[in-house]
C-alpha positions as CSV (number, residue, x, y, z in Angstrom):
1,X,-17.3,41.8,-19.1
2,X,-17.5,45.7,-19.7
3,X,-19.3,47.3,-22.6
4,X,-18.9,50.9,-23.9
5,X,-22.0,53.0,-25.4
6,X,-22.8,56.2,-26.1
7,X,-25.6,58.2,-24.5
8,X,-27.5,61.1,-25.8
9,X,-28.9,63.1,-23.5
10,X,-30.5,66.3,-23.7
11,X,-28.2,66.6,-26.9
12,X,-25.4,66.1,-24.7
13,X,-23.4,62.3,-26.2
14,X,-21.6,60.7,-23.1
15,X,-19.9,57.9,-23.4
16,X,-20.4,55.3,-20.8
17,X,-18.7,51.8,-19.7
18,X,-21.0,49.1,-18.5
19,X,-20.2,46.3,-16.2
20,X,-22.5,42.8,-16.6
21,X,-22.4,41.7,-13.1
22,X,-23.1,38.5,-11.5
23,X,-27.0,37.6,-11.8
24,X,-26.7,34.2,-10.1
25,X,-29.1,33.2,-7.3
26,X,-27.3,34.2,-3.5
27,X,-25.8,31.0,-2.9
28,X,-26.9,29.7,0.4
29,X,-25.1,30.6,4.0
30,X,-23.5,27.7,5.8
31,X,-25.0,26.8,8.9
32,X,-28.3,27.4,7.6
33,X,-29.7,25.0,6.2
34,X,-33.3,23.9,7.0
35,X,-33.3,20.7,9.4
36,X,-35.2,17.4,8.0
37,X,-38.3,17.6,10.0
38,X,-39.1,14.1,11.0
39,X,-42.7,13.0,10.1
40,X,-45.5,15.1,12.2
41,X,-43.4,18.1,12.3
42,X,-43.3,21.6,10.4
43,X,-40.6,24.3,10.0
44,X,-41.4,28.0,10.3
45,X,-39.3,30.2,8.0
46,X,-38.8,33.3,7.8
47,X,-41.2,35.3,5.7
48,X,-39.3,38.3,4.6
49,X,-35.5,39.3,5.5
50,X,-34.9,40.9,9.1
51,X,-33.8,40.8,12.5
52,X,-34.7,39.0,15.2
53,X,-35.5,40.9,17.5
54,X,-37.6,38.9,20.0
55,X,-38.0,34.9,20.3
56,X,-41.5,34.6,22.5
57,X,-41.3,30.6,22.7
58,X,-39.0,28.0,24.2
59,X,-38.6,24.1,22.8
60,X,-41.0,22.2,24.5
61,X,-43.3,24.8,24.6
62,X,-47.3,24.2,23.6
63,X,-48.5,26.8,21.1
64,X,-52.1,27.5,19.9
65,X,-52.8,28.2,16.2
66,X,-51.8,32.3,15.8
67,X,-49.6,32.4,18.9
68,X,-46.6,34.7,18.0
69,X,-43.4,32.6,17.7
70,X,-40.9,35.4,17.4
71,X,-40.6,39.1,16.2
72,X,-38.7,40.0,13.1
73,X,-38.0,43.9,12.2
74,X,-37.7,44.6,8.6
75,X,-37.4,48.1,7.1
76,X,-37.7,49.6,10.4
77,X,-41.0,47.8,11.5
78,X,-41.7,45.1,13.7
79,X,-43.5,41.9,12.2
80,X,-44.6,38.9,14.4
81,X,-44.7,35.6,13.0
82,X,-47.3,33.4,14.3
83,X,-48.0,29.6,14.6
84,X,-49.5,28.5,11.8
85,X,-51.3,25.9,14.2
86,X,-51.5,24.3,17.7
87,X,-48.6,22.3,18.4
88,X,-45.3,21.6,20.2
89,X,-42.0,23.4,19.7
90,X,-40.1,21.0,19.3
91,X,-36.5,23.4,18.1
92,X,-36.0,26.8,18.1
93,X,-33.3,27.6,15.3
94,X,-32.7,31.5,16.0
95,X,-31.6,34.0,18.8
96,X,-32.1,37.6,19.3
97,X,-30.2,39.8,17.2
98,X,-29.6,37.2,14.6
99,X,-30.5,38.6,10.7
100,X,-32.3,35.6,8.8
101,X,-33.3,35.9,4.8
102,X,-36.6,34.8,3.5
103,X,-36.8,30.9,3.8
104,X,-34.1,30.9,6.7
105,X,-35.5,28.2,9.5
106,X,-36.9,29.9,12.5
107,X,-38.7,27.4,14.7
108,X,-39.9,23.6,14.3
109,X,-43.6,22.8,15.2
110,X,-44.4,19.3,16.0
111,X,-48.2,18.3,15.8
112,X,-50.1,17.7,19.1
């Protein structure tokens, strides 16, 4: 829906057309929805929006507690993500190169 107002400014009147836009949530991508982890398992997800720009784990890897998972670059800087705590990966659910947004899965822990 458009709107038309006038504007004063610096005792100049404009008059201006304004467009309401869309102020729904982003609706979520396909394909990326977070997996069911089964009991004893966690999913990492991503913290802010980025890049991947490195994955430093493999499934089946052991991890200790603040081991770095992955490397994500937001807004020019890179940002490791670490374990939140010793475990097993048990699926990784991102590649190099891939963009993620906040809450996107990024790798499945399951609990020694």
């Amino acid at each position: 829906m458009k709107r038309r107002f006038r504007v004063r400014v610096n005792g100049q009147v404009f008059e201006v057309e304004v467009e309401e836009v869309d102020t729904e949530p982003p609706r979520e991508r396909p394909g990326r929805r977070e997996p069911l982890p089964s009991s004893g398992e966690e999913t990492i997800s991503a913290p802010l929006p980025g890049l991947v720009v490195e994955v430093r784990v493999r499934e089946g890897e052991e991890v200790e507690a603040g081991q770095v998972l992955l490397v994500l670059e937001a807004m020019k800087m890179e940002n490791e993500i670490p374990s939140p705590r010793a475990g097993r990966v048990s699926r990784v659910l991102v590649r190099p190169g891939e963009a993620v947004n906040v809450g996107d899965p990024l790798v499945v822990l399951e609990a020694r």
